[in-house]
PDB file of N, CA, C and O in Angstrom:
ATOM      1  N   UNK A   1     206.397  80.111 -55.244  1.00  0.00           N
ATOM      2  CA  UNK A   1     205.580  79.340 -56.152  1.00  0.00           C
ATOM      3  C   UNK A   1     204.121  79.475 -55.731  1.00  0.00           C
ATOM      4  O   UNK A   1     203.819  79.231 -54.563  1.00  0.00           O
ATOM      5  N   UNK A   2     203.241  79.833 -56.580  1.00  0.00           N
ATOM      6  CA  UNK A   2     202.016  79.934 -56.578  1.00  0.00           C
ATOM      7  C   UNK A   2     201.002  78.175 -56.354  1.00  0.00           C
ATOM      8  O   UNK A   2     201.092  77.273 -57.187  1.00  0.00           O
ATOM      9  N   UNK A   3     200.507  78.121 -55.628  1.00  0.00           N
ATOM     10  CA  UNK A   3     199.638  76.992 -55.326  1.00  0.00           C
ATOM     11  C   UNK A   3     198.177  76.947 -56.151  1.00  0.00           C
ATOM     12  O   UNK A   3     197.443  77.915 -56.350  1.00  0.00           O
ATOM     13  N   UNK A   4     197.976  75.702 -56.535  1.00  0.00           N
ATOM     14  CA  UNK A   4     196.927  76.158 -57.717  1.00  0.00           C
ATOM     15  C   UNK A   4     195.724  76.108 -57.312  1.00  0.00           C
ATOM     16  O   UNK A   4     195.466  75.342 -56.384  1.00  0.00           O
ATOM     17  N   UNK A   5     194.907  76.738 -57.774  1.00  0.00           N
ATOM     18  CA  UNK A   5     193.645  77.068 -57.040  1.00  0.00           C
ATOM     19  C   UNK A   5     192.180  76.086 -57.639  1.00  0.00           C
ATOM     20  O   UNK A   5     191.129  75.962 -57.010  1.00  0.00           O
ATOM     21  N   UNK A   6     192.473  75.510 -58.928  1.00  0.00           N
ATOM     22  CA  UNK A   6     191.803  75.145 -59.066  1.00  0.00           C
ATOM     23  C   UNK A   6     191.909  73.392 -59.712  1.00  0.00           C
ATOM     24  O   UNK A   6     192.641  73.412 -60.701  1.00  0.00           O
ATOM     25  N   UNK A   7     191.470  72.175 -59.465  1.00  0.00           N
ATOM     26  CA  UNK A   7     192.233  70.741 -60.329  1.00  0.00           C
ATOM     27  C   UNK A   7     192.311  70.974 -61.422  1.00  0.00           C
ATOM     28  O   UNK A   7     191.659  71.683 -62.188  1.00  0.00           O
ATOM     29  N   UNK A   8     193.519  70.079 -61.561  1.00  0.00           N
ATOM     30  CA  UNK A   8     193.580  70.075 -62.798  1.00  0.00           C
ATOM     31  C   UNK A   8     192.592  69.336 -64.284  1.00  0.00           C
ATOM     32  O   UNK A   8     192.267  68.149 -64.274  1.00  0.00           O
ATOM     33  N   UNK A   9     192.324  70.045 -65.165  1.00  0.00           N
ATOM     34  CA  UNK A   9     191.604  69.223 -65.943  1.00  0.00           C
ATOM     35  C   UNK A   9     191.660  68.353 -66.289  1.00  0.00           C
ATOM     36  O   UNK A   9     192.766  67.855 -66.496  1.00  0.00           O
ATOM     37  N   UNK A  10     190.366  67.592 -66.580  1.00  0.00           N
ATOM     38  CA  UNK A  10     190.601  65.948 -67.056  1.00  0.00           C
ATOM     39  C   UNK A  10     190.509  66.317 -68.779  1.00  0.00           C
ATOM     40  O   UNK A  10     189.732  67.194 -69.154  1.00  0.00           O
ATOM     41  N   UNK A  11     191.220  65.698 -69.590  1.00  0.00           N
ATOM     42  CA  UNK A  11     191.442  65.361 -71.155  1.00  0.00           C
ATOM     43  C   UNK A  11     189.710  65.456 -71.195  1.00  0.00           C
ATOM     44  O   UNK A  11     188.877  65.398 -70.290  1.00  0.00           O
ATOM     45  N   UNK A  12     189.612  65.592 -72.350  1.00  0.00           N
ATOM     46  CA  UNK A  12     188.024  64.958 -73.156  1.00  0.00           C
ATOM     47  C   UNK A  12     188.540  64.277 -74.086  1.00  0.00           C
ATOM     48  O   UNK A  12     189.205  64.809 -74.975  1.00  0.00           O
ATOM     49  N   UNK A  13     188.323  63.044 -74.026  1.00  0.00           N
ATOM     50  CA  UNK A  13     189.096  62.204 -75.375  1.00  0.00           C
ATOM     51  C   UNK A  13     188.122  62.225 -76.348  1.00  0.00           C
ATOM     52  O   UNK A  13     188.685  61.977 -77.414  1.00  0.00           O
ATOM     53  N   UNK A  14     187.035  62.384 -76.504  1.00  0.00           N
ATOM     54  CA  UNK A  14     186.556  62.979 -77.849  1.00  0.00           C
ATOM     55  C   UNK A  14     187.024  64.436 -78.231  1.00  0.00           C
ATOM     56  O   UNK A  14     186.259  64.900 -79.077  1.00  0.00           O
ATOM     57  N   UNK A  15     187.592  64.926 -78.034  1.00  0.00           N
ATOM     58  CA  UNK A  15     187.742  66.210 -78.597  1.00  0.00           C
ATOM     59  C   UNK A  15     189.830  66.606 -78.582  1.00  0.00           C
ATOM     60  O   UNK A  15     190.430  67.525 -78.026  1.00  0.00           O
ATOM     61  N   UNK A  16     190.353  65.470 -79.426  1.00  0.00           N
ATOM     62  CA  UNK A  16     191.560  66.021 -79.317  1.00  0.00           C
ATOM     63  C   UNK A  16     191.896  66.610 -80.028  1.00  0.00           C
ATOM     64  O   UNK A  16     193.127  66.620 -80.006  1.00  0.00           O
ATOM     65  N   UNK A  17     191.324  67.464 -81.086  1.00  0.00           N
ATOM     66  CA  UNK A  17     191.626  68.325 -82.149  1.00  0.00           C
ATOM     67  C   UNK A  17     190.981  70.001 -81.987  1.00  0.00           C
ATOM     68  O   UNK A  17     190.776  70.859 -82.845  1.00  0.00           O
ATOM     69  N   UNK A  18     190.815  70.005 -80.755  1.00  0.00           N
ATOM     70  CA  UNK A  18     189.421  70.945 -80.225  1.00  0.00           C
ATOM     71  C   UNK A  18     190.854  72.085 -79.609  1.00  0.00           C
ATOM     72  O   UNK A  18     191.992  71.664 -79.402  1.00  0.00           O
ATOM     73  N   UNK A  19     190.530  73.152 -79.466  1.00  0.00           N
ATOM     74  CA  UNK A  19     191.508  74.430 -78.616  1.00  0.00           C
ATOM     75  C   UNK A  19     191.733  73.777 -77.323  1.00  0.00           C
ATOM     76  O   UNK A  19     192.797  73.186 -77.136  1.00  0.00           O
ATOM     77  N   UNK A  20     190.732  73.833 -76.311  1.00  0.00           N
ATOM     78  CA  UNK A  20     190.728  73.322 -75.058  1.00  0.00           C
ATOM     79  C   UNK A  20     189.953  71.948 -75.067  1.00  0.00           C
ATOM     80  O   UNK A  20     188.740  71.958 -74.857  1.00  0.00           O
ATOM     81  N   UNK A  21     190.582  70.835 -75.291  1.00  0.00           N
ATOM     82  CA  UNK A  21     189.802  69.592 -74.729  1.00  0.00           C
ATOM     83  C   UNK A  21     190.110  68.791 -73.034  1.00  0.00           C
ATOM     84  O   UNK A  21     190.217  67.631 -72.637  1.00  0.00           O
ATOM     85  N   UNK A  22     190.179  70.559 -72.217  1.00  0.00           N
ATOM     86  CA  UNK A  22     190.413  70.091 -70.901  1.00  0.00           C
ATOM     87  C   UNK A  22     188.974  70.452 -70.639  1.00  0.00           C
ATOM     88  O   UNK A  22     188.098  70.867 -71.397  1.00  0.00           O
ATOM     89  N   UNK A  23     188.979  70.120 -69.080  1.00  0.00           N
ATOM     90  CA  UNK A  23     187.606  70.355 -68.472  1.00  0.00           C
ATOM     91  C   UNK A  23     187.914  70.893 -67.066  1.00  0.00           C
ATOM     92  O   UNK A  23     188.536  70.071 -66.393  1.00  0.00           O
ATOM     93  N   UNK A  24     187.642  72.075 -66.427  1.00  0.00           N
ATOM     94  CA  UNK A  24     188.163  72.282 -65.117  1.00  0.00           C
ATOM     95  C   UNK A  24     186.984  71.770 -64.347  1.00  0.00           C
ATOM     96  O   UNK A  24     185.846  72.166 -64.599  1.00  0.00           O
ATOM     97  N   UNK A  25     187.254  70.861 -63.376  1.00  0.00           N
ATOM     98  CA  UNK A  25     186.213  70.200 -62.599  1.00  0.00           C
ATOM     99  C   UNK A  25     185.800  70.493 -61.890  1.00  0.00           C
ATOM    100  O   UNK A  25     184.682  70.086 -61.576  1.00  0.00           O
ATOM    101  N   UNK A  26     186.444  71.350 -61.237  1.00  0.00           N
ATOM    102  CA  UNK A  26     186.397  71.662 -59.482  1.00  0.00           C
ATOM    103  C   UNK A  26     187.022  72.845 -58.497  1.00  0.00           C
ATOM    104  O   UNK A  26     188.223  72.743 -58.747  1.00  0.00           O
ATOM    105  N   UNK A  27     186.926  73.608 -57.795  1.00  0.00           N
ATOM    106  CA  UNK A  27     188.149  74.433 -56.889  1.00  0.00           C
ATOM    107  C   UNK A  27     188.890  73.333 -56.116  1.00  0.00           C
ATOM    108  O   UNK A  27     188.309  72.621 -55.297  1.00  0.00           O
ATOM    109  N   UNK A  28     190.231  73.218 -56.414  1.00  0.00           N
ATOM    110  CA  UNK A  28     191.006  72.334 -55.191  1.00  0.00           C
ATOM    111  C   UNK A  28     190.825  72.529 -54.190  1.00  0.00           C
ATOM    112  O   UNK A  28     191.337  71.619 -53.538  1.00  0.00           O
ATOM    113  N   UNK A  29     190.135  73.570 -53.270  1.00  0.00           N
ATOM    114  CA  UNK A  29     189.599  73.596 -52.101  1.00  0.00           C
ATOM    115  C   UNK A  29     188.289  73.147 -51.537  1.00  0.00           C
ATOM    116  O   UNK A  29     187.865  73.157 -50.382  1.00  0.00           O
ATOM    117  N   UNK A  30     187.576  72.608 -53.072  1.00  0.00           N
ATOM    118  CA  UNK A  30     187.025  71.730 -52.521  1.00  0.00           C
ATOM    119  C   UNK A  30     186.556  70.142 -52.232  1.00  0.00           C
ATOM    120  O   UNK A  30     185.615  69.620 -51.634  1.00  0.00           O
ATOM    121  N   UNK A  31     187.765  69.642 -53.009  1.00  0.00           N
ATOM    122  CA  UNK A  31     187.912  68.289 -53.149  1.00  0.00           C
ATOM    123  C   UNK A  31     188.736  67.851 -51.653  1.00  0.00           C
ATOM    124  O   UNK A  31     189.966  67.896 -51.676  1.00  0.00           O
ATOM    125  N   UNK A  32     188.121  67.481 -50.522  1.00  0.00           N
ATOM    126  CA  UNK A  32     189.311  66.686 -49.303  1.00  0.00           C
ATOM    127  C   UNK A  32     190.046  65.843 -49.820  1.00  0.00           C
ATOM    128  O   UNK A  32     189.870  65.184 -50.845  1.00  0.00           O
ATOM    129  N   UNK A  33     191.066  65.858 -48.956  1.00  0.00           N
ATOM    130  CA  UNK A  33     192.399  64.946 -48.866  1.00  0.00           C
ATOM    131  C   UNK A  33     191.919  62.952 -48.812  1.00  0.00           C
ATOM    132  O   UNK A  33     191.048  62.457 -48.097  1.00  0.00           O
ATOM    133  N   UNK A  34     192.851  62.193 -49.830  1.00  0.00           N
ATOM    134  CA  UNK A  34     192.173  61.254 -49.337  1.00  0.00           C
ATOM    135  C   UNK A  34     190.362  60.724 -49.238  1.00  0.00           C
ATOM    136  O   UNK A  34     189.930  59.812 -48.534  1.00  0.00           O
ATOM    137  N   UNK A  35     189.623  61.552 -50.100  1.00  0.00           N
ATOM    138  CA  UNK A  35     188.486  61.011 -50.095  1.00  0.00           C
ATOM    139  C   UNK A  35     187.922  60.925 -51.497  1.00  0.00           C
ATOM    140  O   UNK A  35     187.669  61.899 -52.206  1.00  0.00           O
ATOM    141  N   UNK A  36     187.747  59.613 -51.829  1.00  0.00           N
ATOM    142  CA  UNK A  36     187.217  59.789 -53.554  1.00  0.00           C
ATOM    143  C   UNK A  36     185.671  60.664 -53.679  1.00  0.00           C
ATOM    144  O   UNK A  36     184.817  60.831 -52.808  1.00  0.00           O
ATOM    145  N   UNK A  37     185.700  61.139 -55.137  1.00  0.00           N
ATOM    146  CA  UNK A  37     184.612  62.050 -55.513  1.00  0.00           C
ATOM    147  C   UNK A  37     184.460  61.686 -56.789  1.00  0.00           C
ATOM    148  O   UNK A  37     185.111  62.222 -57.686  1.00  0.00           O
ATOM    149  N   UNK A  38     183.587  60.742 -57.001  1.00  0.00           N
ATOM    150  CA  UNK A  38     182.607  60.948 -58.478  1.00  0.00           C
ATOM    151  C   UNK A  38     182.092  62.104 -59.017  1.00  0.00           C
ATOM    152  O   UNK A  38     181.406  62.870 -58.341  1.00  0.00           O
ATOM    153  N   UNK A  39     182.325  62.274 -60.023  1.00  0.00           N
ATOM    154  CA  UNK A  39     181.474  63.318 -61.166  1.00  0.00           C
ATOM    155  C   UNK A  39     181.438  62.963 -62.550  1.00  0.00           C
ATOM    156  O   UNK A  39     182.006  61.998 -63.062  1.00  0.00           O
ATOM    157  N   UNK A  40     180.785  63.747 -63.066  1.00  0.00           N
ATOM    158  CA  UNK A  40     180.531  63.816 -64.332  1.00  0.00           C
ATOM    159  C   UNK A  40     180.983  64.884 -65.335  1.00  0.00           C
ATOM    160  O   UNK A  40     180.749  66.081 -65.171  1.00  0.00           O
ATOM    161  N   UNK A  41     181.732  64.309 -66.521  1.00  0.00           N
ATOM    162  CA  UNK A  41     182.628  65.307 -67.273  1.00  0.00           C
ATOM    163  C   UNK A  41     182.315  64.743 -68.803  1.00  0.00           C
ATOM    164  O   UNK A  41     182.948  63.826 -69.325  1.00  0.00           O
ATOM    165  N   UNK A  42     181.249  65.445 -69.408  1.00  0.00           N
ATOM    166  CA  UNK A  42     181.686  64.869 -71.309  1.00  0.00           C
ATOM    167  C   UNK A  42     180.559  63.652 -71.246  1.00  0.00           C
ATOM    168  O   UNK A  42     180.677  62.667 -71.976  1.00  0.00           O
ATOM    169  N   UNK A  43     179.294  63.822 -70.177  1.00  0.00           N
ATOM    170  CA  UNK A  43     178.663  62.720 -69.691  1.00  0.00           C
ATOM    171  C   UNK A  43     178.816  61.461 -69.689  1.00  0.00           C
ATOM    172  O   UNK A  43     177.983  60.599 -69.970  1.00  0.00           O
ATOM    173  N   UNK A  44     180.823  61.247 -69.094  1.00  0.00           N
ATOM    174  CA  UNK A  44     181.343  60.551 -68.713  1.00  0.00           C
ATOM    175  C   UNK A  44     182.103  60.277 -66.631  1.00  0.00           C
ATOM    176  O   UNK A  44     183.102  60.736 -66.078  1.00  0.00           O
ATOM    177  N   UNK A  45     181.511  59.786 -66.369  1.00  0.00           N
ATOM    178  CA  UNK A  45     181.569  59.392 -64.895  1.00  0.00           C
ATOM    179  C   UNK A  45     183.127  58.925 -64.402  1.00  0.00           C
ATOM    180  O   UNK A  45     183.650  57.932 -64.908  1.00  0.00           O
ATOM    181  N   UNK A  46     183.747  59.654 -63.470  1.00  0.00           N
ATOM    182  CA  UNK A  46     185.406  59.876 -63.316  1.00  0.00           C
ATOM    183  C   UNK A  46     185.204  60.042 -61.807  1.00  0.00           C
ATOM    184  O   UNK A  46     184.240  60.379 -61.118  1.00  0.00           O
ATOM    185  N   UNK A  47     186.324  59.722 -61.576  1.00  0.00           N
ATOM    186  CA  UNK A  47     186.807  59.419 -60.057  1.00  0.00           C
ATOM    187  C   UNK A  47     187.949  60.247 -59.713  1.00  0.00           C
ATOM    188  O   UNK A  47     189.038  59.906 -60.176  1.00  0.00           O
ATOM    189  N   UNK A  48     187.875  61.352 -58.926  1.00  0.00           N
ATOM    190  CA  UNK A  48     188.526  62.026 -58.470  1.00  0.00           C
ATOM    191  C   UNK A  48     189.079  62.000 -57.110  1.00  0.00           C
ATOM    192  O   UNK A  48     188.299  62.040 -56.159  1.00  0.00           O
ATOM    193  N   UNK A  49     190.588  61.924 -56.885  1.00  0.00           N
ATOM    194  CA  UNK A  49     191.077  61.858 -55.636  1.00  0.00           C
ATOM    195  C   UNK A  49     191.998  62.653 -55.145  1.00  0.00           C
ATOM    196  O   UNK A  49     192.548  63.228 -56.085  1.00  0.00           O
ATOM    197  N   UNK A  50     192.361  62.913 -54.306  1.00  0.00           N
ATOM    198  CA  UNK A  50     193.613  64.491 -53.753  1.00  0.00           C
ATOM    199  C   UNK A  50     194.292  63.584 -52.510  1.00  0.00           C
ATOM    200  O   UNK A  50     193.582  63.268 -51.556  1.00  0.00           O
ATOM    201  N   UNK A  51     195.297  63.297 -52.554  1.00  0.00           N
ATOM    202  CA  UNK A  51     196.309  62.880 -51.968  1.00  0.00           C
ATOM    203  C   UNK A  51     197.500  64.692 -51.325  1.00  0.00           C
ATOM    204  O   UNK A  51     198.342  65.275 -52.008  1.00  0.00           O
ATOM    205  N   UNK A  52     197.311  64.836 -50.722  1.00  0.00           N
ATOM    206  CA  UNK A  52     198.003  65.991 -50.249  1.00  0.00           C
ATOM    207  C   UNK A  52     197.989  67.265 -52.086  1.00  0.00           C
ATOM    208  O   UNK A  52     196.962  67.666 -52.632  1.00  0.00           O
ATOM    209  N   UNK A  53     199.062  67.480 -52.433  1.00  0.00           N
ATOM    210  CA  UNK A  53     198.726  68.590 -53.723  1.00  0.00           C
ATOM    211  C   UNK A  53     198.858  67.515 -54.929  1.00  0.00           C
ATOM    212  O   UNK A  53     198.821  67.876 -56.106  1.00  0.00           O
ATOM    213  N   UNK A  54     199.034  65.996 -54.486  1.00  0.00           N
ATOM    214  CA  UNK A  54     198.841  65.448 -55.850  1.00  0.00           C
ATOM    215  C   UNK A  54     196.843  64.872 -56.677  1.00  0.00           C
ATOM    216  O   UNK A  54     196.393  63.892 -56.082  1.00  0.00           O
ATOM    217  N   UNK A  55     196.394  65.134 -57.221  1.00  0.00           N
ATOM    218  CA  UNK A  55     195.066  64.926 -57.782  1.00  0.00           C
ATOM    219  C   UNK A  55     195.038  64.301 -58.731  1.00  0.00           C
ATOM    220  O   UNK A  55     195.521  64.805 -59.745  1.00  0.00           O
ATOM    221  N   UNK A  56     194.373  62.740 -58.807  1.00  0.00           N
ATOM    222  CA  UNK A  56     194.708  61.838 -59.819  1.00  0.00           C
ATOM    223  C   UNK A  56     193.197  61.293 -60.186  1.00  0.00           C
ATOM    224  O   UNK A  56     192.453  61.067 -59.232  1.00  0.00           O
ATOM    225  N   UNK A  57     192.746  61.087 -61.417  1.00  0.00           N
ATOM    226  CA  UNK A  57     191.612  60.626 -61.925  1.00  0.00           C
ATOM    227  C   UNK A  57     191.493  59.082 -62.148  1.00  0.00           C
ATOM    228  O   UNK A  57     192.515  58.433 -61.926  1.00  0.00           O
ATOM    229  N   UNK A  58     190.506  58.493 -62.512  1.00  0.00           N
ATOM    230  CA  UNK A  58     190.381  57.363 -62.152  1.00  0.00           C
ATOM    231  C   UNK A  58     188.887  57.129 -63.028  1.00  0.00           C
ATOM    232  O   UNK A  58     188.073  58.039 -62.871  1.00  0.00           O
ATOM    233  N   UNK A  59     188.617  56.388 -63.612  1.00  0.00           N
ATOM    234  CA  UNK A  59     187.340  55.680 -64.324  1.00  0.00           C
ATOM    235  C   UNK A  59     186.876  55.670 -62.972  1.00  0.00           C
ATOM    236  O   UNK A  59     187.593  55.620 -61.973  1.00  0.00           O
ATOM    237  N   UNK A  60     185.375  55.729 -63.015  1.00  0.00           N
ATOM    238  CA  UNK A  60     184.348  55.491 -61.641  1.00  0.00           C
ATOM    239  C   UNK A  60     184.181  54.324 -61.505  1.00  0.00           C
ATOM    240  O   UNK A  60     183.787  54.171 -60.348  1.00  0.00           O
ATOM    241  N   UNK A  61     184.260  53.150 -62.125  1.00  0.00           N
ATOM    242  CA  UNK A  61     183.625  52.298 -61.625  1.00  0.00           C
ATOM    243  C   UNK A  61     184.992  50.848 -62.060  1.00  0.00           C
ATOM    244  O   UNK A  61     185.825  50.926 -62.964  1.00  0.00           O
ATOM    245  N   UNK A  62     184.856  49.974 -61.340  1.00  0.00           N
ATOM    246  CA  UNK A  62     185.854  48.955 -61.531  1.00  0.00           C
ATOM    247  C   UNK A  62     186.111  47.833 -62.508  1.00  0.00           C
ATOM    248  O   UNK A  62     185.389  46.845 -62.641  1.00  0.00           O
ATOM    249  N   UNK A  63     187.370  48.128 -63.267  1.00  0.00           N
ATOM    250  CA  UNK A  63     186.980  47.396 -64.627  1.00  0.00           C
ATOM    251  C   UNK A  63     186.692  45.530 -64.733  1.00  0.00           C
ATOM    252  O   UNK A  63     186.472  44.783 -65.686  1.00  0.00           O
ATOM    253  N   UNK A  64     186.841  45.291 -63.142  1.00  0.00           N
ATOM    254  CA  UNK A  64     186.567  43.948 -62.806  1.00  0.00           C
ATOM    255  C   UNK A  64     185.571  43.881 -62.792  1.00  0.00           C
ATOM    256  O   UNK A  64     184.986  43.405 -63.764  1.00  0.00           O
ATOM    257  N   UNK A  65     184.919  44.306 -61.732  1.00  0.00           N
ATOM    258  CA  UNK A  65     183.521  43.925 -61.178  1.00  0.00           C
ATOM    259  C   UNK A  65     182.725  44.709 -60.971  1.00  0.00           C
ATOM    260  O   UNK A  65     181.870  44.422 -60.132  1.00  0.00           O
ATOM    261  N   UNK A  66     182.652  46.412 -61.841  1.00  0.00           N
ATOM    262  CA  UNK A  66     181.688  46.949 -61.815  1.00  0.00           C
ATOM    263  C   UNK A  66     181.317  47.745 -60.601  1.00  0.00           C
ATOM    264  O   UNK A  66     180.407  48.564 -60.729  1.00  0.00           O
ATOM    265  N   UNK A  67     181.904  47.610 -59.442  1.00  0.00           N
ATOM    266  CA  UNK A  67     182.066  48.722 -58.294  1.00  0.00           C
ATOM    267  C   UNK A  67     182.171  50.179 -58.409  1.00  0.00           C
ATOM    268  O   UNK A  67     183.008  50.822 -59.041  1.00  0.00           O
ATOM    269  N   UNK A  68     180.861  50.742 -57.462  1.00  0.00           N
ATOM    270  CA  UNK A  68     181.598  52.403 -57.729  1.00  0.00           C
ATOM    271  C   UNK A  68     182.709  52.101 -56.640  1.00  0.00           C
ATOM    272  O   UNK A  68     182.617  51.258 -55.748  1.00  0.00           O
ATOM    273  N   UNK A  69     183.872  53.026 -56.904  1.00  0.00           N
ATOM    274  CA  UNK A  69     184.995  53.082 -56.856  1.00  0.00           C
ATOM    275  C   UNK A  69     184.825  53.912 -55.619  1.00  0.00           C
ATOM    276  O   UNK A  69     185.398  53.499 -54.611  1.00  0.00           O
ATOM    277  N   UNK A  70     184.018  55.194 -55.525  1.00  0.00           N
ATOM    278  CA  UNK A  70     183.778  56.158 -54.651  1.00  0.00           C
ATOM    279  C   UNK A  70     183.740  56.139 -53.102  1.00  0.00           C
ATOM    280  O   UNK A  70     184.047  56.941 -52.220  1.00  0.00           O
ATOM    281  N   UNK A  71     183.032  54.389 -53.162  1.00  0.00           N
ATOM    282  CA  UNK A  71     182.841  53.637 -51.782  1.00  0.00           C
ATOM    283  C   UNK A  71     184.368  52.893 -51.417  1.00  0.00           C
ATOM    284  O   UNK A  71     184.531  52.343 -50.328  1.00  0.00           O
ATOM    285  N   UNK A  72     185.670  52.954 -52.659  1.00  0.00           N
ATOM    286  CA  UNK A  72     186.842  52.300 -51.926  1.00  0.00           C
ATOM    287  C   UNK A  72     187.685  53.410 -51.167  1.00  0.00           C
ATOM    288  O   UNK A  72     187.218  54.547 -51.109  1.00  0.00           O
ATOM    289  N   UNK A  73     189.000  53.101 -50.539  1.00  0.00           N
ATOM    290  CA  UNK A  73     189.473  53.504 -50.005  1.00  0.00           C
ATOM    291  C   UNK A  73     191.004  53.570 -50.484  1.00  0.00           C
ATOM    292  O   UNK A  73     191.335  52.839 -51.418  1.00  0.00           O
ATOM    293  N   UNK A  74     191.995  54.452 -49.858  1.00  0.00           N
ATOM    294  CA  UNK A  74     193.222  54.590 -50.468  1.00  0.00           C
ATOM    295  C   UNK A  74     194.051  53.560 -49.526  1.00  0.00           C
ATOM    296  O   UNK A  74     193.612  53.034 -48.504  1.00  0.00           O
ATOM    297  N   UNK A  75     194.842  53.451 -49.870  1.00  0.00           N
ATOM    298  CA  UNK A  75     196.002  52.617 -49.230  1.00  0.00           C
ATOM    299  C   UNK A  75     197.502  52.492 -50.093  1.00  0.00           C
ATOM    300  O   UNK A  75     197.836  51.998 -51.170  1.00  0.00           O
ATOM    301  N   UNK A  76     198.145  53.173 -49.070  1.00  0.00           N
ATOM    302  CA  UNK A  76     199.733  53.082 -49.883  1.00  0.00           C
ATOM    303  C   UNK A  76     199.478  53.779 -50.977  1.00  0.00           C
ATOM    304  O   UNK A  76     200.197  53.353 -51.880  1.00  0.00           O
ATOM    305  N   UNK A  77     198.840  54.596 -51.311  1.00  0.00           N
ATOM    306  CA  UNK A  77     198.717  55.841 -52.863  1.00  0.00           C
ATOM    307  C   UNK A  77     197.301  54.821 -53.899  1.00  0.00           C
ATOM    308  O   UNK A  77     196.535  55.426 -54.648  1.00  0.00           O
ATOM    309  N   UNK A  78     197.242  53.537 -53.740  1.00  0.00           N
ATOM    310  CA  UNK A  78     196.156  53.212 -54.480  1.00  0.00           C
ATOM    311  C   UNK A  78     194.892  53.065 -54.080  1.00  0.00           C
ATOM    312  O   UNK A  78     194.745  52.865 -52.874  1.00  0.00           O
ATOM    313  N   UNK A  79     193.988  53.105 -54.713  1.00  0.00           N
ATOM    314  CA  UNK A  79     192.908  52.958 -55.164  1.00  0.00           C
ATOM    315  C   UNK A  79     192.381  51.784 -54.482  1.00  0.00           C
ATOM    316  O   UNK A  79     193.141  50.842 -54.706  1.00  0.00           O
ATOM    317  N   UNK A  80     191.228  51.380 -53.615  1.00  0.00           N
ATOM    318  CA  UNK A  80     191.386  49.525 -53.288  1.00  0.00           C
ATOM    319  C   UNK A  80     189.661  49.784 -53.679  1.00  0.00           C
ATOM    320  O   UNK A  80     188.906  50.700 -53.355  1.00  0.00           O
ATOM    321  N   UNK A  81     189.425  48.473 -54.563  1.00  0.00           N
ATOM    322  CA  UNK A  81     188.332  48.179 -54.866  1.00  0.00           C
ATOM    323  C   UNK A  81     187.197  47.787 -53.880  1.00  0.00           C
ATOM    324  O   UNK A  81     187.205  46.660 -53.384  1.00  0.00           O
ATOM    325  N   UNK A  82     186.337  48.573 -53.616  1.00  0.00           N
ATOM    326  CA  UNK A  82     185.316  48.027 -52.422  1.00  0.00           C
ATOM    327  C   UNK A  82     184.598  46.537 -52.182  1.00  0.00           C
ATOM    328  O   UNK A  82     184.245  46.015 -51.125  1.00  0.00           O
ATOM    329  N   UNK A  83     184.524  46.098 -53.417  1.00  0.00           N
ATOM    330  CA  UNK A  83     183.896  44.719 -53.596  1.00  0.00           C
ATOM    331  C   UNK A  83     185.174  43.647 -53.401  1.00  0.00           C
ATOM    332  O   UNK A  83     185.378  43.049 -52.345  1.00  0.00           O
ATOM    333  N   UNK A  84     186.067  43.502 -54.708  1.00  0.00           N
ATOM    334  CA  UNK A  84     186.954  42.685 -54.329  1.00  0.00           C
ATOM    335  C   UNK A  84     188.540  42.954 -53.628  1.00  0.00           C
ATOM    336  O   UNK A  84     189.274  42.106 -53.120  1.00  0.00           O
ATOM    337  N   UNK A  85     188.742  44.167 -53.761  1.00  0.00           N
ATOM    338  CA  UNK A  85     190.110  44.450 -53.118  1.00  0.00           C
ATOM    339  C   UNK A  85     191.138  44.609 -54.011  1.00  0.00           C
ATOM    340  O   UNK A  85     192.253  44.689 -53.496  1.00  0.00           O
ATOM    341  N   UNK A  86     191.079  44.674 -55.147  1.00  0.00           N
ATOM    342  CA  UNK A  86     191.870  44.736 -55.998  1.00  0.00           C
ATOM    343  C   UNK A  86     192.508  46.320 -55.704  1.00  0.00           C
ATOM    344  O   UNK A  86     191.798  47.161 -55.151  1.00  0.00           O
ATOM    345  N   UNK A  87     193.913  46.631 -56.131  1.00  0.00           N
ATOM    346  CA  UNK A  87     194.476  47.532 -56.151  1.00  0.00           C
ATOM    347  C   UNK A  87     194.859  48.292 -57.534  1.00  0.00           C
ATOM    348  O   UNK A  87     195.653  47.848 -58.364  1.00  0.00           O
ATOM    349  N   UNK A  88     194.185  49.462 -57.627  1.00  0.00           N
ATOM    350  CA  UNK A  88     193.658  50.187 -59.497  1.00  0.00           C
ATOM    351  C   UNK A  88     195.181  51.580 -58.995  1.00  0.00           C
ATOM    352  O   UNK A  88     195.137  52.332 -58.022  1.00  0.00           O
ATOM    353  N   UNK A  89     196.060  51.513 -59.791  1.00  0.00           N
ATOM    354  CA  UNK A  89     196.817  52.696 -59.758  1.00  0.00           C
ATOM    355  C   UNK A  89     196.644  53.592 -61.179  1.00  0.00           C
ATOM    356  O   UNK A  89     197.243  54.660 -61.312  1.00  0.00           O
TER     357      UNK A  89
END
């Protein structure tokens, strides 16, 4: 089995009628394990994380309290909110 070289794309939800409404973000070699990464896709702001070969997206900022997300940390596979602690899966 071939290992993929590059993340997987995030949707563009404006464009679901479009050929490709993916977006390739990144080389998986260069996103680390365990460390969130903000960017910008569709000049929409997304939270990117790599848990060993799994890579899961995430809104940047916290739908509670407005936290970048970038400054939380993982625990047990989630997401923990830097301000209040909340757990975002």
């Amino acid at each position: 089995m071939q290992q993929a070289t590059t993340l997987p794309a995030i949707r563009n939800p404006s464009s679901p009628g479009q050929d490709s409404p993916w977006h390739d973000v990144m080389p998986l070699a260069d996103l680390a394990d365990a460390a969130p990464r903000r960017m910008q896709v569709s000049g929409r702001s997304f939270l990117v994380v790599r848990q060993g070969e799994q890579v899961r997206a995430f809104a940047a900022t916290c739908p509670h309290k407005g936290a970048p997300l970038e400054q939380g940390t993982l625990c047990a596979g989630k997401l923990v909110c830097p301000w209040h602690k909340a757990f975002l899966t």
